[in-house]
C-alpha positions in Angstrom: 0.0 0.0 0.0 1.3 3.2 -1.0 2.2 6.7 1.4 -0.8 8.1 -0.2 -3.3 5.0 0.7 -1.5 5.0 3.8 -2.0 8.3 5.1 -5.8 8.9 3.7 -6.8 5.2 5.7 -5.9 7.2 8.5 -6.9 11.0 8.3 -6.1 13.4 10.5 -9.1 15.5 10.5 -9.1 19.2 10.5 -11.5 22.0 12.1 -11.4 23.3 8.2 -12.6 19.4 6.9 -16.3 20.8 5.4 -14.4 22.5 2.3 -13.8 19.2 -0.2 -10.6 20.6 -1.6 -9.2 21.4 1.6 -10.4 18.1 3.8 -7.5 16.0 4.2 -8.4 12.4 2.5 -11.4 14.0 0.4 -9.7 14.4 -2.7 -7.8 11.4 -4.7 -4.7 12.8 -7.2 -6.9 10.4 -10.1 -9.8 12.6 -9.7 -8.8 14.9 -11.6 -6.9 16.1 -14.6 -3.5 16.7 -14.3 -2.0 19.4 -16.4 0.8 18.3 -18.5 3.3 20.8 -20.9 1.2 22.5 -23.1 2.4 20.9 -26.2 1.6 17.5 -25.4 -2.3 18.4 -24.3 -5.2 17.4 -26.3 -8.8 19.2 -25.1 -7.4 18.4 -21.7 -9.5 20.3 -19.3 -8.1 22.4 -16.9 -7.3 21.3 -12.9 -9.6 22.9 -10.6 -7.8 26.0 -9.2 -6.6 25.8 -6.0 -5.0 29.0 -4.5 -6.8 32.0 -5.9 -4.6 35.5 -5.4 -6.8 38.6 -6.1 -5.5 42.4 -5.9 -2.4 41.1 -3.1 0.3 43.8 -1.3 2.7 43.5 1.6 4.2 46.3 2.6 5.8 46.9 6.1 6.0 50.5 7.7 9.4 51.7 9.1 8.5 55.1 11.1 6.7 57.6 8.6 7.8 55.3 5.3 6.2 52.8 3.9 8.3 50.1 1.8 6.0 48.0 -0.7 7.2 44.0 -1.1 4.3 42.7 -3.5 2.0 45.0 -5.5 -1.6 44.2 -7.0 -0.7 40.6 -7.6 -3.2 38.2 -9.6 -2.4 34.6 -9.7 -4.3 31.2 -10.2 -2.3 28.2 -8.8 -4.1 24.9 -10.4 -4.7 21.2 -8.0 -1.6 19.4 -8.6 0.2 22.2 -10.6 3.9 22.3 -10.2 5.3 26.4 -10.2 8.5 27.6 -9.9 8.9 31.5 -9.1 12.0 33.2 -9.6 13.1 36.6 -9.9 16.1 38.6 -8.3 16.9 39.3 -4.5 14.3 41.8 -3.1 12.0 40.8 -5.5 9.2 39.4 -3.5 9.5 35.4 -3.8 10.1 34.2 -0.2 7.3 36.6 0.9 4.7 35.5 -1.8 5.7 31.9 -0.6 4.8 32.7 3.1 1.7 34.4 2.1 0.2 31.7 0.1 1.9 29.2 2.9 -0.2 31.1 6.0 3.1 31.6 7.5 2.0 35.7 7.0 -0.7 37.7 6.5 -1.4 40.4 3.8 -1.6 44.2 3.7 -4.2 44.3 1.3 -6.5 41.6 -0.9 -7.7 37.9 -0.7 -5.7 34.7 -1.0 -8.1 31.3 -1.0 -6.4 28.5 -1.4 -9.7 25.7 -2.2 -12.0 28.2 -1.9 -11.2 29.3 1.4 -10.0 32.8 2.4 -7.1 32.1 4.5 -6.0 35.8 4.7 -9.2 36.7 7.0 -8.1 33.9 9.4 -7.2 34.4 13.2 -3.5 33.5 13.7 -4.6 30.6 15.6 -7.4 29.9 12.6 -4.4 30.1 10.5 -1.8 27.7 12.4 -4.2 25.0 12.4 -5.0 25.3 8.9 -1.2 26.0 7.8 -0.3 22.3 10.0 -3.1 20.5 8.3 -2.9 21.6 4.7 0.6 22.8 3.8 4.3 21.0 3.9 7.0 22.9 4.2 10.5 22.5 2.7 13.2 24.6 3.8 16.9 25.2 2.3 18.4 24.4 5.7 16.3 21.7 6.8 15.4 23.1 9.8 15.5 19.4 11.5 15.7 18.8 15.4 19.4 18.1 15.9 18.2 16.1 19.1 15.7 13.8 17.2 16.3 10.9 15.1 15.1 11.2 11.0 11.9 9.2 12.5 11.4 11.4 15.3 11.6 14.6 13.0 9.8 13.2 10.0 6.9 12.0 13.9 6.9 15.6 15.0 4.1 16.5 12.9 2.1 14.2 13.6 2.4 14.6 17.3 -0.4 17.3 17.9 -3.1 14.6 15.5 -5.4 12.1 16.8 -3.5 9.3 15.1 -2.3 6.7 17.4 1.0 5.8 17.9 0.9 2.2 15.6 -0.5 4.6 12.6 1.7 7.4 13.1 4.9 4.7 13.2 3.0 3.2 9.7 3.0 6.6 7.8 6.7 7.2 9.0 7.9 4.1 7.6 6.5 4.2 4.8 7.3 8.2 4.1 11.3 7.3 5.0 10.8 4.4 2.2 9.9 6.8 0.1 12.9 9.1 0.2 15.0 6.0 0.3 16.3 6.8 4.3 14.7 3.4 5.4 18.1 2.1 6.7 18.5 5.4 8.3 15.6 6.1 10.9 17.7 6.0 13.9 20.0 8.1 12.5 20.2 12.1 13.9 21.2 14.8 11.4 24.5 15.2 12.3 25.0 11.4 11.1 23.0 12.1 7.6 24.6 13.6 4.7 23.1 17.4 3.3 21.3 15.2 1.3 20.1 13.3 3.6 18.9 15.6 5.4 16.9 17.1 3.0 15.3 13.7 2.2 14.2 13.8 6.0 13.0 17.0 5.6 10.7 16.3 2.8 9.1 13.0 4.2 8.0 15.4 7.1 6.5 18.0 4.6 4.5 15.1 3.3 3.6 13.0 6.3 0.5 15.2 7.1 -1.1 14.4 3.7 -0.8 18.3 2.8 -2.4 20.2 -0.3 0.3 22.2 -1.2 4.0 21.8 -0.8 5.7 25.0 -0.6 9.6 24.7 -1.0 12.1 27.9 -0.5 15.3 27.5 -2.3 15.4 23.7 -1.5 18.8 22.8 -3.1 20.5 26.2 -2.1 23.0 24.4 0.2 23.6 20.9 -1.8 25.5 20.4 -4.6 25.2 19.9 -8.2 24.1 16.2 -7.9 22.8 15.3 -4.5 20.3 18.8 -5.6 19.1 17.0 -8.9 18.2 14.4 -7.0 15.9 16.5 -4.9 14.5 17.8 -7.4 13.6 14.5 -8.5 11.9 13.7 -6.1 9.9 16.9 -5.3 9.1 16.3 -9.1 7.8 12.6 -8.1 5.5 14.1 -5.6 3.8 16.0 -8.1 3.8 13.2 -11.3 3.1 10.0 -9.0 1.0 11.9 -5.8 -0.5 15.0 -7.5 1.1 17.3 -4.7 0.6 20.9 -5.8 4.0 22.4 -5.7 5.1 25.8 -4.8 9.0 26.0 -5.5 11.1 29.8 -4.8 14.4 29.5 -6.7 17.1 31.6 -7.8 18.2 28.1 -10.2 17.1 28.2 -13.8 17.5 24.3 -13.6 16.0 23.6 -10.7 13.0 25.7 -12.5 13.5 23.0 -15.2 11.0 20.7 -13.8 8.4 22.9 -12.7 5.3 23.0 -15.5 5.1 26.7 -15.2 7.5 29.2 -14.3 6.4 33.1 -12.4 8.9 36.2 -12.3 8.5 38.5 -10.2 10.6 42.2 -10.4 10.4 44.5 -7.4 7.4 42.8 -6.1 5.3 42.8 -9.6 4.3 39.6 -11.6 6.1 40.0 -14.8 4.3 39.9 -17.8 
């Protein structure tokens, strides 16, 4: 049985359940069309959309000035779409991908990701949903140094109804799929950067989440151990219809992505 069987068999529920394309274990990647490059597509309808940007600003205030991040943005992110934004430092990526994440909140206009406005959420509204719905994947891992690669990939899980035989299931079988089986005891000063990364992307997809957000995820690996991260962020969207949502500065690790988004001093480029 497969992570994805695995995990919906036992669902961890969420307070934000009633919305079908946000209820974890309501929505099956074969359900729906997956987009595919445009060449190769034949009256192939398009994926429902999933994260709906209308009219979006950040700006932070410093004293009497006020210094703009994202302007007026407009953007459609389609169910198991696979985007790769780019654009120079200062530009506005990292804080477009922690908008549409929930890890921040907007200035001004809506962001629904399956319908839901998530920028009219409480913080604490918001924490649950961001812990049920999105996996995050970070350039530096951000793993526990005390925990073991089970224990970190676990943590998640921790705060879910899930008893302790299914959350052990879903973390064997998520460290099978990154190929770290042989390496669950293992604590990340004993795991290549590779390795580590591995971990860290078995615990973005342990909670079952809708969208995977990663923020320069090969920054700190090298030229080989980072195409094979990419690979496998890449097999989460082909094989598990993850919706992907990669920040890069790499024009190949924007390779793989099905569509690519610049953004120039915090405007969508045409």
């Amino acid at each position: 049985m497969g992570i994805v069987a695995i995990m919906r068999r036992t669902p961890l529920g969420s307070r934000f359940r009633g919305n079908d394309e946000l209820g974890n274990g309501t929505m099956r990647p074969e359900d729906f069309t997956i987009a595919t490059p445009s060449h190769s597509i034949v009256n192939t309808p398009a994926p429902p959309t999933l994260v709906e940007i209308r009219k979006l600003s950040k700006y932070y205030q410093r004293g009497e000035q006020i210094i703009p991040v994202l302007v007026d943005i407009n953007l459609d992110i389609g169910l198991g779409d696979y985007v790769a934004l780019m654009g120079p430092s200062g530009s506005g990526k990292t804080t477009l991908l922690n908008l549409i994440a929930g890890i921040d909140k907007p200035s001004n206009g809506t962001i629904k990701v399956g319908g839901v406005d998530i920028a009219s959420f409480s913080e604490s509204d918001l924490a649950a949903w961001r812990a049920s719905h999105v996996g995050f994947i970070f350039q530096f891992y951000n793993l526990m140094p005390v925990l073991t690669a089970f224990e970190n990939i676990e943590l998640p899980l921790l705060l879910s109804n899930l008893s302790r035989r299914e959350r052990r299931e879903r973390v064997g079988i998520a460290l099978s799929l990154v190929g770290l089986a042989d390496r669950a005891d293992h604590r990340p000063n004993e795991l290549s950067g590779g390795q580590q990364q591995r971990v860290a992307i078995a615990r973005a997809l342990i909670t079952d989440p809708t969208l995977i957000v990663a923020d320069e995820p090969t920054g700190d690996l090298d030229r080989t151990t980072g195409e094979e991260i990419l690979s496998l962020i890449d097999q989460l969207n082909r094989e598990l219809g993850k919706t992907i949502l990669i920040v890069t500065h790499d024009p190949k690790s924007a390779e793989k992505a099905r569509r690519l988004i610049h953004l120039e001093k915090g405007v969508l480029a045409a």
